[in-house]
C-alpha positions in Angstrom: 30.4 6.9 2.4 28.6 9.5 0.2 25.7 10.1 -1.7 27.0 10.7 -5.8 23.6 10.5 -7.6 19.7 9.9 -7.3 18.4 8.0 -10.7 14.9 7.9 -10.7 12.7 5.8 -13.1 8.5 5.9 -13.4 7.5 3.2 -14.9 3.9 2.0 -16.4 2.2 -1.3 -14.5 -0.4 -0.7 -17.1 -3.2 0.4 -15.0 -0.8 2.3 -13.0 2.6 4.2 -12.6 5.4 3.3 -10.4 8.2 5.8 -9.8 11.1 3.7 -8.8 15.2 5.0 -7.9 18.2 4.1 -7.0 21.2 6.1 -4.9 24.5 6.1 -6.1 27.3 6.5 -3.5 31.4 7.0 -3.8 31.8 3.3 -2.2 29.7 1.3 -5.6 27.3 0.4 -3.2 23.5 1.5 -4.5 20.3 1.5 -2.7 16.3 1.1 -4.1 13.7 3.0 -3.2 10.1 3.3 -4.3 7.7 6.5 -4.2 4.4 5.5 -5.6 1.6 7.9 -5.6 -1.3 7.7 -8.1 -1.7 9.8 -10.4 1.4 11.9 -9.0 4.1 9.9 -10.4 5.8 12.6 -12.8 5.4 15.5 -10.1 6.9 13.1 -7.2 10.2 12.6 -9.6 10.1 16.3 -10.1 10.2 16.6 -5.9 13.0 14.3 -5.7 15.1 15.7 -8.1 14.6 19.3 -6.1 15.3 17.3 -3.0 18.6 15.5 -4.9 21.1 18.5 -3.7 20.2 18.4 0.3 21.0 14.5 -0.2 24.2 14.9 -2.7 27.2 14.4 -0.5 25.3 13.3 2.9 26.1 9.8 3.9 23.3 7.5 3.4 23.9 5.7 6.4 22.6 8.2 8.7 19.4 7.6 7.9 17.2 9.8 10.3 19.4 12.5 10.1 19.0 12.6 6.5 15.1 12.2 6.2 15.1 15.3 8.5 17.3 17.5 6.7 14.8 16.6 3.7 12.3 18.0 5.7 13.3 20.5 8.0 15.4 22.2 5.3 12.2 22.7 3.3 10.6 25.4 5.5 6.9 25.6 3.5 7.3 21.6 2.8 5.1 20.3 0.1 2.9 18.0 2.2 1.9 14.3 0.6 4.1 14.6 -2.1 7.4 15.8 -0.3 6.7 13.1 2.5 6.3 10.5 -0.8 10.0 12.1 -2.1 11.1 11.5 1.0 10.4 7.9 1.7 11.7 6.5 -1.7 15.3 8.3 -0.7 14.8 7.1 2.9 14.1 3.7 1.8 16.6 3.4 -0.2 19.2 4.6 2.3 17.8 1.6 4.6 19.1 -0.1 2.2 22.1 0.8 1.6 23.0 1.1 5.3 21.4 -2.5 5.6 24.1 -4.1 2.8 27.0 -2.1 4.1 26.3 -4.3 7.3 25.0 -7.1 5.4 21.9 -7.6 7.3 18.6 -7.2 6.4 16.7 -4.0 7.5 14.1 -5.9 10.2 17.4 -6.7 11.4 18.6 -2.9 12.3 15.0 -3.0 13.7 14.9 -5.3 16.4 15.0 -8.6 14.7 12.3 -11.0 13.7 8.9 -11.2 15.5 7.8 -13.5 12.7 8.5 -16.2 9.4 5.6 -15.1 7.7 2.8 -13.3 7.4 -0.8 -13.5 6.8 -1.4 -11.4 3.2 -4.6 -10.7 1.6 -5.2 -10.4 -2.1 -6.2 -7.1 -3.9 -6.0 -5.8 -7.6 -7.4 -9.6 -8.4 -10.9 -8.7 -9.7 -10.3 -7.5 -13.0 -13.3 -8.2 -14.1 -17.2 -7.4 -14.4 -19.3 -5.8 -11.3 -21.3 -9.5 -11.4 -21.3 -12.0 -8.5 -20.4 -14.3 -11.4 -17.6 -12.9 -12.5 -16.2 -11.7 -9.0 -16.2 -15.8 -8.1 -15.3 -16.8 -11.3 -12.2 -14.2 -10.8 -12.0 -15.6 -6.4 -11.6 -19.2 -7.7 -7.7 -18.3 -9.0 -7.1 -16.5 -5.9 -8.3 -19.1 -3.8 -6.7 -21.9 -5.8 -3.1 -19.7 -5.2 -3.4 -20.1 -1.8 -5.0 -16.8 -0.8 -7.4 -17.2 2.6 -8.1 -13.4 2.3 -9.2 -11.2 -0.4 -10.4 -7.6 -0.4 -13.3 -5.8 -2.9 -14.8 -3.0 -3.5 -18.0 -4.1 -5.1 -19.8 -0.5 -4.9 -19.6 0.3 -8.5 -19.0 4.1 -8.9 -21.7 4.9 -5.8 -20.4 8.6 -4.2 -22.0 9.7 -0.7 -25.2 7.9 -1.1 -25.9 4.5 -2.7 -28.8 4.2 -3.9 -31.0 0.7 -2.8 -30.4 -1.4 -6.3 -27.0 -0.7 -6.5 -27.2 -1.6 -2.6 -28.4 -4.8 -3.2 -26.2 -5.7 -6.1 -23.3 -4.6 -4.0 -24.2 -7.1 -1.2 -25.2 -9.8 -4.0 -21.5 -10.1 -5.0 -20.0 -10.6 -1.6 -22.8 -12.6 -0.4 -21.9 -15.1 -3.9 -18.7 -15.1 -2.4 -19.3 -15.6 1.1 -21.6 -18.5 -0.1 -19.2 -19.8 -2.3 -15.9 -20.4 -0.1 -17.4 -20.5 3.3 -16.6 -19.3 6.8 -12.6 -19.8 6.0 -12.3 -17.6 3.8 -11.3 -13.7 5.1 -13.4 -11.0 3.3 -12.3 -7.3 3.5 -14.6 -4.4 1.9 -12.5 -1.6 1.3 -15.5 1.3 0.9 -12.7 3.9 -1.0 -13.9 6.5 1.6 -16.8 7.4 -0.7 -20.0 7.4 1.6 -21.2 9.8 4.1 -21.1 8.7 7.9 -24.7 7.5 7.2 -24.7 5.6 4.0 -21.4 4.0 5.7 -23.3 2.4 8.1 -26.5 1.9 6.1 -23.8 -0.1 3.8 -22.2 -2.1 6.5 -25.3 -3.2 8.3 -26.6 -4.4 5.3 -23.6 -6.2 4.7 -22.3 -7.2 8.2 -24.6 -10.6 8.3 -21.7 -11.7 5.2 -18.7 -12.0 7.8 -17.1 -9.4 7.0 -13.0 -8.8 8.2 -13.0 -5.3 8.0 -14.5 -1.6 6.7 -11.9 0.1 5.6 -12.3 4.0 4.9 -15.4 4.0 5.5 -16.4 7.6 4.7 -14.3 10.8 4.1 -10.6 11.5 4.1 -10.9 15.0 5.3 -10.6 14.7 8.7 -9.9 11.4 11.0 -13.2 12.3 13.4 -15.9 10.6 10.8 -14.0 7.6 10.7 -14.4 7.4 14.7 -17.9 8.3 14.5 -18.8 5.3 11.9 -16.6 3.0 13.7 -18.0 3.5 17.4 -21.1 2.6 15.4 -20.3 -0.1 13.1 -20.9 -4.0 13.0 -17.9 -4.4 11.5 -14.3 -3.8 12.5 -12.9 -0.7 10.7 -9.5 0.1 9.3 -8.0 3.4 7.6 -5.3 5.5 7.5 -4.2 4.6 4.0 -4.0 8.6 2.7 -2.6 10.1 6.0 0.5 11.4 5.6 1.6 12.9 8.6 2.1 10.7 12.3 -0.1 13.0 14.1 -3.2 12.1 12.2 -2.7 8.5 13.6 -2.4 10.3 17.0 -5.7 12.0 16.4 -7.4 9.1 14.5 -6.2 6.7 18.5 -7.5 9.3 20.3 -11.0 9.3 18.5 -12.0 5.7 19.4 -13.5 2.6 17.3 -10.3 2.2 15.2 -8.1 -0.6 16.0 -6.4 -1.3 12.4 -4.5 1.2 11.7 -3.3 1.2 7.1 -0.1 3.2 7.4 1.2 4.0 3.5 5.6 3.6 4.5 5.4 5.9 1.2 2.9 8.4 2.3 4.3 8.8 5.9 7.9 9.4 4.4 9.6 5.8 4.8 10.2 3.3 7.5 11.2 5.7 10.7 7.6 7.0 10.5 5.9 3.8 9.8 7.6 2.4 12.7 6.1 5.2 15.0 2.7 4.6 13.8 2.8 1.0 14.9 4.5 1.9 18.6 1.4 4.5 18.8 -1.0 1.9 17.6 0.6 -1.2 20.1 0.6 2.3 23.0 -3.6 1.8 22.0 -3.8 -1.2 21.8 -4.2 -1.6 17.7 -2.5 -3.2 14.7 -1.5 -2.0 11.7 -2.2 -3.7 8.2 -0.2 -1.2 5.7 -1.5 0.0 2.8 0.1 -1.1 -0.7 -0.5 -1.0 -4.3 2.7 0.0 -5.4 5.4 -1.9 -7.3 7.5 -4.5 -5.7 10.2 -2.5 -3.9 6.9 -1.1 -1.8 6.2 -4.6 -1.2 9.4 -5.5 -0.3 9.2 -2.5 2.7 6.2 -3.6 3.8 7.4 -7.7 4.8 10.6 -5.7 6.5 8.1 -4.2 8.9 5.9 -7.3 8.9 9.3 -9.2 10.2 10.1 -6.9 13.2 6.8 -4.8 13.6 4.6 -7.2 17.0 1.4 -5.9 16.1 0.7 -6.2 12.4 -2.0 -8.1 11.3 -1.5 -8.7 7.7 -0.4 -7.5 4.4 -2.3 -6.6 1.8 -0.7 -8.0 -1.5 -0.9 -6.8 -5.8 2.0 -8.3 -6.6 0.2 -11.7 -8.2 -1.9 -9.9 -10.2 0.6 -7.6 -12.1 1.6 -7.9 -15.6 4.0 -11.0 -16.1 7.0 -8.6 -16.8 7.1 -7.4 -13.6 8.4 -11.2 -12.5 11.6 -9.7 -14.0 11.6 -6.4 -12.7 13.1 -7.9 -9.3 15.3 -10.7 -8.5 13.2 -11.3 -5.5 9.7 -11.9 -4.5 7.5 -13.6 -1.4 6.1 -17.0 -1.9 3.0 -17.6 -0.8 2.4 -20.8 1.7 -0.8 -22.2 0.2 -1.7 -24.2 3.6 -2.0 -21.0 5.3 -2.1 -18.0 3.1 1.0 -16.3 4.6 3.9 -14.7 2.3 7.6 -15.2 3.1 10.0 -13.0 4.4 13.1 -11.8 2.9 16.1 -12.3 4.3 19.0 -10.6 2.0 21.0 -8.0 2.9 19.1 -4.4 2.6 15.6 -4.7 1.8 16.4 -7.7 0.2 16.2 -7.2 -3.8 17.3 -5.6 -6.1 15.8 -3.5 -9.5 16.7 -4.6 -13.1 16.3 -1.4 -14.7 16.7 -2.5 -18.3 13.2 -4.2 -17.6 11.8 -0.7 -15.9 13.0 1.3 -19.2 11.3 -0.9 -20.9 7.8 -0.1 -19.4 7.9 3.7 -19.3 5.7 6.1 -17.8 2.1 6.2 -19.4 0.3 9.2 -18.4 -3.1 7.6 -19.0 -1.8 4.8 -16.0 -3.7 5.6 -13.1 -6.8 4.4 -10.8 -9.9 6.5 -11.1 -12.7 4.5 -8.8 -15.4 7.5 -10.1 -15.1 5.7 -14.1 -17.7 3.1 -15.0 -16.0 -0.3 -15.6 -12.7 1.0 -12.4 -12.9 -2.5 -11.4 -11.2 -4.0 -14.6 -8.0 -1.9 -13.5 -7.1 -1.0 -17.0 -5.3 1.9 -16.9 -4.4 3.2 -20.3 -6.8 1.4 -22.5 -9.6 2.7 -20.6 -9.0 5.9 -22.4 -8.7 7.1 -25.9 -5.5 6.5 -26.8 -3.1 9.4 -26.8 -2.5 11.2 -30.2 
C-alpha cells in the first residue's frame, strides 16, 4: 500500500479554524487526520503540503517509521507547527493501518482499559463574565449530563489581577459552586496568564470553592514555574497543553507538584508521542487529561487513547457546544451517559469516523476565526463577528 495524495481542508467552527485531511493511497482506502492549532491553521496546511513529498509513495502502514522520516528528514525542523503537520498525517495513517486490519486503533494499542470515560465540558460559557449568566449558561450543561465543567472566569487579567476583578472572578465560581453542590467537578483553567505569585494569590482565594484542578497556572516559557506554583498550591495543578516536545514532560515530572499531565496528540506530533507521555507520567506516578479544542477528528484521537491509555483521568470535551452543522461533519460522535457524565467509546475500524467533506467546504476557512483570551467580551467565543467584518 502507498501513499497517492494528502487533501487538506481548514475549515471555520466560527470562533475558530480547523484544518482537517485525508490520505489517499493506491489500495482506495483513505485515512483522517486533524491538525488544529489556533490561529495557525493556514501556515500548518502550508507545512503539510511541504511535508506531502517525504510521505508520497511511503506506506502508511508503517506508521513510526513514517512520522520519523517527517522529522528526521527536516534537519532545522519547524518546531510546534511541524510537530502539528505531523500528527494530522500520523493520525491519519493510524487510521488507515487500523481499517486495513479492521480494528480500532486502542486495539493496535493494547486493547481496552475502559467503556467510558469521565469528560468535562468547555467552550460552554458563551456568555457574559456574570455569576448569573455563567449559571444560567451551567444549567444546560448540567441538564446534558455533564458532572464537570471547566472556566476561566478571569476576564482579560495578565500577570497581576487586580482585587475587584479578584473578587468578581471568585463570585462566579462561588455562584456555581453554591448552585450545583459538592457533585459537581469544577476545573479553573488560569490560560497561563499570572505570575508565580498572583497564581497562588488566585488560587488560595479560590481553593475554599472545591476546586478540581489549576491548570496552567502561570507562564508557558519554561516548565520550572509551573513546579514552583504547584509545590505551593491548595489546589491540584495540571498543564502541558502548549508543550510540544516529550522532553518537556520529562522536565515538567522531574520538577515536582504536577500530577495531571494535558498532552495536545496534535502538538506532540500524533498518537506515538502522546502514548510516551502517558508511560512517563504512569513511570511518576501521574495521569494525563489531554488537551482538546479542536474539531471532532481531535476528539475522536483523544477517546482512542482514553480506551487503552491506564492512567487518564478524563477528557475534556467542545464538541456539544459547536455550531449544529458540525453534527454532520462526522458520521460518528460520543454519547454522553447522563447518570455518570462519561462519553462513549468508538469502536469502528480506524479511529472510528469518518469526514463528509462536502459539509467542511461548506464552512471554509475564516481568517478572523480564532481565540484571543487578551479581547474584552473572549468568553462569548465568537470568533469572526467579534471583529469588523472583512472588506
Amino acid at each position: 500500500m502507498k501513499i497517492t495524495a494528502i487533501e487538506t481542508v481548514p475549515v471555520s467552527a466560527g470562533w475558530k479554524n480547523w484544518l482537517l485531511l485525508r490520505i489517499h493511497t493506491d489500495t482506495g482506502l483513505h485515512g483522517i487526520g486533524e491538525g488544529t492549532l489556533n490561529g495557525f491553521i493556514r501556515t500548518t496546511e502550508a507545512a503539510v503540503q511541504e511535508l506531502e513529498h517525504l510521505a508520497l509513495g511511503q506506506d502508511p502502514r508503517q506508521v513510526n517509521r513514517l512520522s520519523r522520516r517527517l522529522m528526521d528528514s527536516v534537519s532545522l525542523d519547524g518546531g510546534h507547527i511541524h510537530r502539528t503537520a505531523v500528527a494530522a498525517i500520523e493520525v491519519a495513517c493510524w487510521d488507515i493501518l487500523g481499517k486495513s486490519l479492521g480494528v480500532p486503533i486502542h486495539q493496535l494499542l493494547g486493547g481496552r482499559m475502559r467503556d467510558s470515560v469521565a469528560a468535562y465540558a468547555n467552550g460552554w460559557y458563551r456568555t457574559e463574565r456574570t455569576p448569573e449568566a455563567f449559571v444560567q449558561a451551567a444549567e444546560g450543561v448540567v441538564a446534558m449530563g455533564f458532572q464537570a465543567l471547566k472556566l476561566d472566569p478571569f476576564g482579560t487579567a495578565h500577570g497581576f489581577i487586580d482585587e475587584p476583578e479578584l473578587q468578581r472572578s471568585y463570585d462566579i465560581v462561588a455562584a456555581l459552586r453554591e448552585r450545583f453542590g459538592p457533585r459537581l467537578r469544577i476545573l479553573i483553567d488560569v490560560h497561563a496568564r499570572f505570575t508565580e505569585a498572583d497564581a497562588l494569590r488566585a488560587a488560595r482565594r479560590l481553593a475554599p470553592l472545591d476546586l478540581f484542578w489549576w491548570e496552567e497556572p502561570t507562564t508557558r516559557e519554561r516548565e520550572q514555574p509551573a513546579n514552583a506554583v504547584a509545590l505551593q498550591c491548595p489546589i491540584r495543578v495540571a498543564t502541558g497543553e502548549m508543550y510540544d516536545t516529550v522532553g518537556q514532560f520529562y522536565t515538567l515530572a522531574a520538577g515536582g507538584g504536577v500530577n495531571i499531565f494535558q498532552p495536545e496528540p496534535m502538538s506532540l506530533g500524533g498518537i506515538t508521542n502522546t502514548l510516551a507521555v502517558a508511560h512517563l507520567a504512569q513511570a511518576h506516578g501521574s495521569w494525563i487529561a489531554p488537551h482538546q479544542s479542536g474539531g471532532p477528528v481531535a476528539t475522536a484521537v483523544c477517546l482512542q487513547l482514553a480506551a487503552c491509555v491506564p492512567n487518564f483521568l478524563i477528557q475534556e470535551h467542545f464538541d456539544a457546544f459547536n455550531e449544529p452543522w458540525v453534527r454532520d461533519l462526522v458520521d460518528w460522535h460520543p454519547r454522553l451517559d447522563p447518570s455518570s457524565g462519561e462519553l462513549s467509546l468508538p469502536d469502528r475500524p480506524g479511529l472510528g469516523l469518518d469526514l463528509d467533506l462536502d459539509v467542511a467546504r461548506a464552512h471554509p476557512y475564516d481568517p478572523r476565526s480564532y481565540l484571543n483570551i487578551h479581547q474584552d467580551g473572549w468568553e462569548k467565543r465568537l470568533g469572526q463577528t467579534m471583529e469588523t467584518p472583512a472588506r
